[in-house]
Backbone as JSON Lines, residues from 0, in Angstrom:
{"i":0,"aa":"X","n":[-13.57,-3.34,20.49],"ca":[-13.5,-3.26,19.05],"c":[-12.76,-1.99,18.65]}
{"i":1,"aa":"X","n":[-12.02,-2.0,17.51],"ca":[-11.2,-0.94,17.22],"c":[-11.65,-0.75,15.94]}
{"i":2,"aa":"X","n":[-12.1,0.86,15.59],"ca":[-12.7,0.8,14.36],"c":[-11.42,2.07,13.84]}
{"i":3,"aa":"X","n":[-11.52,2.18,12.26],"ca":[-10.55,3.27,11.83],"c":[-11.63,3.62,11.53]}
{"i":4,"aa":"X","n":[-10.96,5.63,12.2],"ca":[-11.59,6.58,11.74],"c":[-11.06,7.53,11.28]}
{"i":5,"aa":"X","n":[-11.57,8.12,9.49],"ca":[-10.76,8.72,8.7],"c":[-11.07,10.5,9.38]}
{"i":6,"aa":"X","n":[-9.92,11.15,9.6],"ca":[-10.36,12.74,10.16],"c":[-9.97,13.16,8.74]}
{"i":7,"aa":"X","n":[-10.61,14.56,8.31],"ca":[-10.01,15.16,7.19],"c":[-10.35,16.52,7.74]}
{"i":8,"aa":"X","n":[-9.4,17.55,7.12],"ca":[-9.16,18.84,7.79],"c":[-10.29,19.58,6.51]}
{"i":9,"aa":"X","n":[-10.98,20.83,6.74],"ca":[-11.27,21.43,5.92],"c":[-11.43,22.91,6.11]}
{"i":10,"aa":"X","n":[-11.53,24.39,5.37],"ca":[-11.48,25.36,5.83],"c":[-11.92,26.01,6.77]}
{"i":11,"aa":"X","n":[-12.92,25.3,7.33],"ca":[-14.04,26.21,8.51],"c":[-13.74,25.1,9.95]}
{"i":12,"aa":"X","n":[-12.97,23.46,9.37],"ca":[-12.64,22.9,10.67],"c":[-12.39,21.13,10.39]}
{"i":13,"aa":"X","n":[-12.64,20.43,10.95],"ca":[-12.85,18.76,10.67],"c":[-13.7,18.3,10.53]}
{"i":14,"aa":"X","n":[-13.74,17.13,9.99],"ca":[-14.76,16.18,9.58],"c":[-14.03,14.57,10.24]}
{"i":15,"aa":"X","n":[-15.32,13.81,10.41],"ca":[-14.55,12.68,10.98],"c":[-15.79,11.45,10.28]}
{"i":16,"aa":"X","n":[-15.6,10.1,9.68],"ca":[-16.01,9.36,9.52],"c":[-15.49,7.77,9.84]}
{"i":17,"aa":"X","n":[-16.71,6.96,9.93],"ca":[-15.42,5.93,10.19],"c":[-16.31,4.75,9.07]}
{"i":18,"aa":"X","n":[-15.64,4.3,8.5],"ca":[-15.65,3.66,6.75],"c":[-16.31,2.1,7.35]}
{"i":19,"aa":"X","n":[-16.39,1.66,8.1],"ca":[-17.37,0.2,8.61],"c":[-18.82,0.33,9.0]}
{"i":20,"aa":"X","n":[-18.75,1.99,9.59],"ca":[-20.07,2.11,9.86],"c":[-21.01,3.33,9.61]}
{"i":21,"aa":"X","n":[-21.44,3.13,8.06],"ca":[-22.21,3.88,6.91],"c":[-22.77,4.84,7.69]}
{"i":22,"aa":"X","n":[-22.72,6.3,7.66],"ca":[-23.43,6.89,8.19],"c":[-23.21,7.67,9.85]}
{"i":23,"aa":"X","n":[-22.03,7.04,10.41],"ca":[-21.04,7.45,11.39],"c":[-20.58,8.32,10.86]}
{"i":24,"aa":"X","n":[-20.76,9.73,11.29],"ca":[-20.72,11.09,10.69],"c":[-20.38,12.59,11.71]}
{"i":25,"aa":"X","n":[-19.13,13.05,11.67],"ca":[-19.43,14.51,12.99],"c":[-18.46,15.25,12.07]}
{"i":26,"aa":"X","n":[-18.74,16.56,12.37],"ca":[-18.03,17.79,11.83],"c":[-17.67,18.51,13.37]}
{"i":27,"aa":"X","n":[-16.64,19.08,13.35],"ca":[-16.22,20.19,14.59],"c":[-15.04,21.64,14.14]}
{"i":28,"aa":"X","n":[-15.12,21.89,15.07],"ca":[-13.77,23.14,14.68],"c":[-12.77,23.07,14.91]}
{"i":29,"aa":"X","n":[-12.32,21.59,15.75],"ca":[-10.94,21.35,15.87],"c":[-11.24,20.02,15.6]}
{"i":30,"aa":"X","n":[-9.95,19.35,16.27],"ca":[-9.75,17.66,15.73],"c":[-9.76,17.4,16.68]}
{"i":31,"aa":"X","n":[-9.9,17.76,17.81],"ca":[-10.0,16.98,19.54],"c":[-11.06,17.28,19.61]}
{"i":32,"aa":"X","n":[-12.46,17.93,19.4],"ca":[-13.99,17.96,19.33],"c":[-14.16,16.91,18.11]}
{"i":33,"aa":"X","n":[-13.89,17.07,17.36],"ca":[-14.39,16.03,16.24],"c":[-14.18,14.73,17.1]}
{"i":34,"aa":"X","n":[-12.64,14.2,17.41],"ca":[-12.21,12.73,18.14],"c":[-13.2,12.44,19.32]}
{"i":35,"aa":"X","n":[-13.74,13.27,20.12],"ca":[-14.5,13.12,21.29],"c":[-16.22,12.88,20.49]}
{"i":36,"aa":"X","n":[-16.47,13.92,19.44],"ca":[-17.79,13.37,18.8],"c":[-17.82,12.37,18.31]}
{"i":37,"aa":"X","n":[-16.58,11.81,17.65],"ca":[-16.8,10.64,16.51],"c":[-17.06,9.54,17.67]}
{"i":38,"aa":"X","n":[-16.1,9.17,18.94],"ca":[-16.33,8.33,19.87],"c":[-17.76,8.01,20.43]}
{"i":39,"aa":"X","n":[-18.17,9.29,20.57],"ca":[-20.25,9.04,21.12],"c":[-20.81,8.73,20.12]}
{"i":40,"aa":"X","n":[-20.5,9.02,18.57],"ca":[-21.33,8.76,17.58],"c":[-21.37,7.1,17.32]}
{"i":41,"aa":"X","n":[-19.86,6.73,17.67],"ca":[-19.4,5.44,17.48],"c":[-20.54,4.56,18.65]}
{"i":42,"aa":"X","n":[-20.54,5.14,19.8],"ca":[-21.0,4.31,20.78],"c":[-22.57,4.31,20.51]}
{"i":43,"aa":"X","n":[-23.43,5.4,20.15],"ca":[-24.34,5.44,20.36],"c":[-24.9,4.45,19.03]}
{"i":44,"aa":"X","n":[-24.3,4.53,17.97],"ca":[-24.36,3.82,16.54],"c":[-24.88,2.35,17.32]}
{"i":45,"aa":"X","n":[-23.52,1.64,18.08],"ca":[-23.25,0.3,18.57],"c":[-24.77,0.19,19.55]}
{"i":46,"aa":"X","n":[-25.14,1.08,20.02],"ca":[-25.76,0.83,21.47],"c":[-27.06,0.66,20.58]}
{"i":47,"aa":"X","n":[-27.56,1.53,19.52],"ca":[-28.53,1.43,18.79],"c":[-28.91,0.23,18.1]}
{"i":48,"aa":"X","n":[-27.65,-0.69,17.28],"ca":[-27.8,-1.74,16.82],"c":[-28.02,-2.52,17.79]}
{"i":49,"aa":"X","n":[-27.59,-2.78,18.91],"ca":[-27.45,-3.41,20.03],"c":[-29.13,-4.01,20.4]}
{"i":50,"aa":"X","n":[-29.77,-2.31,20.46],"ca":[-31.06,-2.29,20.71],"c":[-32.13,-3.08,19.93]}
{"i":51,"aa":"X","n":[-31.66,-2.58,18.7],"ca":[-32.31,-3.27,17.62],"c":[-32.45,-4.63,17.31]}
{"i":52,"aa":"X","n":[-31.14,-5.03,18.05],"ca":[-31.24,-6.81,17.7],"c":[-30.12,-6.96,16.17]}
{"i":53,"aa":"X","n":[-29.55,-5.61,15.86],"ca":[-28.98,-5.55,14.49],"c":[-27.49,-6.06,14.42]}
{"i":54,"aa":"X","n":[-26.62,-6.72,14.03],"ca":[-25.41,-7.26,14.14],"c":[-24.28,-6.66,13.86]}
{"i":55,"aa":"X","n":[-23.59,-6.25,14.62],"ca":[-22.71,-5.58,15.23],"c":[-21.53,-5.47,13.79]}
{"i":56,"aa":"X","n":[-20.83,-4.52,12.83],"ca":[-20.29,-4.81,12.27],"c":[-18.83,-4.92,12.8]}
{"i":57,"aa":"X","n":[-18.66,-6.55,12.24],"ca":[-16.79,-6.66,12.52],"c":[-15.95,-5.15,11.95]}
{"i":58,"aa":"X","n":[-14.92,-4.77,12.62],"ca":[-14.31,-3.96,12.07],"c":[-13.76,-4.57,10.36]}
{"i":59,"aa":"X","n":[-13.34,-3.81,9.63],"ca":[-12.52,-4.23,8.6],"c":[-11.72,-3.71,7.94]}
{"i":60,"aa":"X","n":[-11.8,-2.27,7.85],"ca":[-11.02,-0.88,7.5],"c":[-9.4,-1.31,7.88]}
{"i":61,"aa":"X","n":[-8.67,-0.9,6.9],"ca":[-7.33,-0.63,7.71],"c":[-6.94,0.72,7.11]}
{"i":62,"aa":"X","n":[-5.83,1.12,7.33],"ca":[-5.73,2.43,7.0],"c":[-4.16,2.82,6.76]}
{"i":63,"aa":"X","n":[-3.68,3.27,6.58],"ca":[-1.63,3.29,6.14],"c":[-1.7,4.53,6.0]}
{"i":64,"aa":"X","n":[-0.69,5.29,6.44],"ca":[0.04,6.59,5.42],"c":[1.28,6.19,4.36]}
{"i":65,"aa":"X","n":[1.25,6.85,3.57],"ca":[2.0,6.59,2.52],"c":[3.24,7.64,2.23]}
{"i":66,"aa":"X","n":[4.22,7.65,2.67],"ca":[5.22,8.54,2.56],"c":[5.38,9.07,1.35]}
{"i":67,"aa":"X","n":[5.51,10.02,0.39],"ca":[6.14,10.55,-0.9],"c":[6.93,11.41,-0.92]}
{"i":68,"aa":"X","n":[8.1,11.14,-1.4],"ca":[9.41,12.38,-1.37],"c":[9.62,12.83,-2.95]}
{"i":69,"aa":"X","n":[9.45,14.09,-2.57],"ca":[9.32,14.66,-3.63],"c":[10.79,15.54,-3.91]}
């Protein structure tokens, strides 16, 4: 499964969420600690529902950059 995950930069470091699964949440000080947290957060999320008997959400997110020339 391929989920999008939004990174956003902020003064003290990154933030990473991923928009299918509410509550999939990591902060770090770079963006290659954040990408490696968001991945275990991702798995452990899945492994939890898994456990639960809870249904797996289809991905659905898509995501684009949008060029603007200014």
């Amino acid at each position: 499964m391929n989920y999008v995950v939004v990174y956003e930069k902020s003064e003290t470091g990154w933030a990473a969420y991923v928009p299918d699964l509410p509550g999939v949440v990591t902060t770090g000080r770079t963006r290659a600690e954040v990408r490696s947290l968001i991945q275990e957060a991702i798995e452990f999320h899945l492994d939890g529902l898994k456990e639960d008997r809870l249904p797996i959400p289809e991905p659905s997110a898509e995501a684009e950059v949008i060029s603007i020339r200014k």
